[in-house]
C-alpha positions as CSV (number, residue, x, y, z in Angstrom):
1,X,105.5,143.9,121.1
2,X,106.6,140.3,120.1
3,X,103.9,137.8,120.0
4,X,105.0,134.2,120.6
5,X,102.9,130.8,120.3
6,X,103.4,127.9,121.8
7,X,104.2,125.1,119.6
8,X,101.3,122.8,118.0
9,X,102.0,119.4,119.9
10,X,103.1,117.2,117.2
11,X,100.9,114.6,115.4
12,X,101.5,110.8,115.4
13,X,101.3,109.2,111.9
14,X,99.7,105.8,112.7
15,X,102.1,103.0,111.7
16,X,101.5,100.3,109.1
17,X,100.8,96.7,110.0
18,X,103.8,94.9,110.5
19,X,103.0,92.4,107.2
20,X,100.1,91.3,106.0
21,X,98.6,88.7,103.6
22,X,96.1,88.6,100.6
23,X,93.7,85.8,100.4
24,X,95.8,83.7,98.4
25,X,98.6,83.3,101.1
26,X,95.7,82.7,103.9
27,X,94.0,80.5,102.2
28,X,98.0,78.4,101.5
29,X,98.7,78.6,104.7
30,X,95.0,77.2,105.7
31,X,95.9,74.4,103.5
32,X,99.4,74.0,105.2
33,X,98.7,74.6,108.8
34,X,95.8,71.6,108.3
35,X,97.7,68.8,106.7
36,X,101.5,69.2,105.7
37,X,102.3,71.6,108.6
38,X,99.7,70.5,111.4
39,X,100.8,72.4,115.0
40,X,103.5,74.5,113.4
41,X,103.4,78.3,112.2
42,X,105.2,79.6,109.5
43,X,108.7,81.9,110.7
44,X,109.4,84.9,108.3
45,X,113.0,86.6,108.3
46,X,115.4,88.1,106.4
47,X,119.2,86.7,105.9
48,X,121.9,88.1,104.2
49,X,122.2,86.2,100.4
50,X,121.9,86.8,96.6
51,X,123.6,90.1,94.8
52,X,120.8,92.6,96.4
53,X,122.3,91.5,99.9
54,X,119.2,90.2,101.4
55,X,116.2,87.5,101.0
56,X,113.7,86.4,102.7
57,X,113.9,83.1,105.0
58,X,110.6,81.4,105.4
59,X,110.3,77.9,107.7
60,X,107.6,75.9,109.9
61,X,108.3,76.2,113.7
62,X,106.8,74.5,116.6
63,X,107.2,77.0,118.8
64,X,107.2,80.8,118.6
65,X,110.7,82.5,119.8
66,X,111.1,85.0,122.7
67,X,111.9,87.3,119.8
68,X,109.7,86.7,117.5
69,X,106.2,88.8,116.5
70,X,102.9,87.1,116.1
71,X,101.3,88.7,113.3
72,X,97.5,87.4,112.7
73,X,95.7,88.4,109.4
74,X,92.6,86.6,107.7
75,X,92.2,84.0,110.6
76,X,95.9,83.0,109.7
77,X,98.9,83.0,112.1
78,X,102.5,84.2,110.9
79,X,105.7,84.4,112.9
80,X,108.4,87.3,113.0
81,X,111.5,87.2,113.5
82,X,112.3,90.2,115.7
83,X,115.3,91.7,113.6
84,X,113.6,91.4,110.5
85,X,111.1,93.5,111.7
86,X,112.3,97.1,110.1
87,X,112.9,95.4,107.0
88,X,109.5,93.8,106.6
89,X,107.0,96.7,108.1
90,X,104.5,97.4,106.2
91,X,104.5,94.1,103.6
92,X,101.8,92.1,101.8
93,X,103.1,88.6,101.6
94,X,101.0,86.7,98.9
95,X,100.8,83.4,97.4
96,X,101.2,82.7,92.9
97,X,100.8,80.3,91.2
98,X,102.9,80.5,87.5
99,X,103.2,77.6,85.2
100,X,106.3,76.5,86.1
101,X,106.0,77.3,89.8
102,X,104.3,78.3,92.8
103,X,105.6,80.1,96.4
104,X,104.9,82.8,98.9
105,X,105.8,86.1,97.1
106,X,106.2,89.8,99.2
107,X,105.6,93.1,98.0
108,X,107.4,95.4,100.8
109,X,107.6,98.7,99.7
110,X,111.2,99.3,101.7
111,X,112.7,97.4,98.9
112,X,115.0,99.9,96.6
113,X,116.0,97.3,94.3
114,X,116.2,93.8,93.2
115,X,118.5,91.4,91.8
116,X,118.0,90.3,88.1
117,X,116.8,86.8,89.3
118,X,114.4,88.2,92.0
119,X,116.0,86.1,94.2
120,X,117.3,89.2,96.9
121,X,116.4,92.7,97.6
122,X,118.1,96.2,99.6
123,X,116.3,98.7,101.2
């Protein structure tokens, strides 16, 4: 006598947020959507550059693309670009201030590597 069970349906793992940003990038892009940037949002993508092969492309749009995802995080609004998407899933976008500098940083954990200046990444 064989005894056969039917298979356990399968579980869904729930997926990450597409991106998402710490306080110091909402409260930037406050700053920015009030004065510098009035009526736009900011537009993240990725483009191929640097030794890693790809980097982020960050700009101000008036209007959101047919494309594009709305992402909303902290009362803060962020555009994506549609093909970026797979690349980006699952990243914290943040805003640092260094002595020298300051600028939007991401940690994405589909990044396998970096280039020396930090300039590109690969997944």
């Amino acid at each position: 006598m064989s005894i056969t069970s039917a298979p356990s349906p399968r579980v869904k793992r729930e997926l990450p947020p597409l991106m998402s940003v710490s306080d110091g990038a909402a409260e930037r892009l406050r700053a920015l959507y009030a004065k510098a940037e009035a009526g736009k949002l900011l537009h993240i993508g990725v483009k191929t550059k640097g030794c890693s092969g790809l980097a982020y492309d960050l700009s101000f749009v008036d209007t959101q693309a047919p494309g594009d995802e709305r992402v909303t995080d902290k009362g803060v609004t962020i555009l994506v670009d549609r093909k970026a998407s797979l690349y980006l899933i699952g990243t914290m976008m943040d805003y640092e201030v260094r002595a020298m500098s300051a600028g939007f940083t991401f940690v994405n954990p589909n990044e396998k590597g970096r280039c020396g200046c930090g300039e590109s990444f690969h997944v």
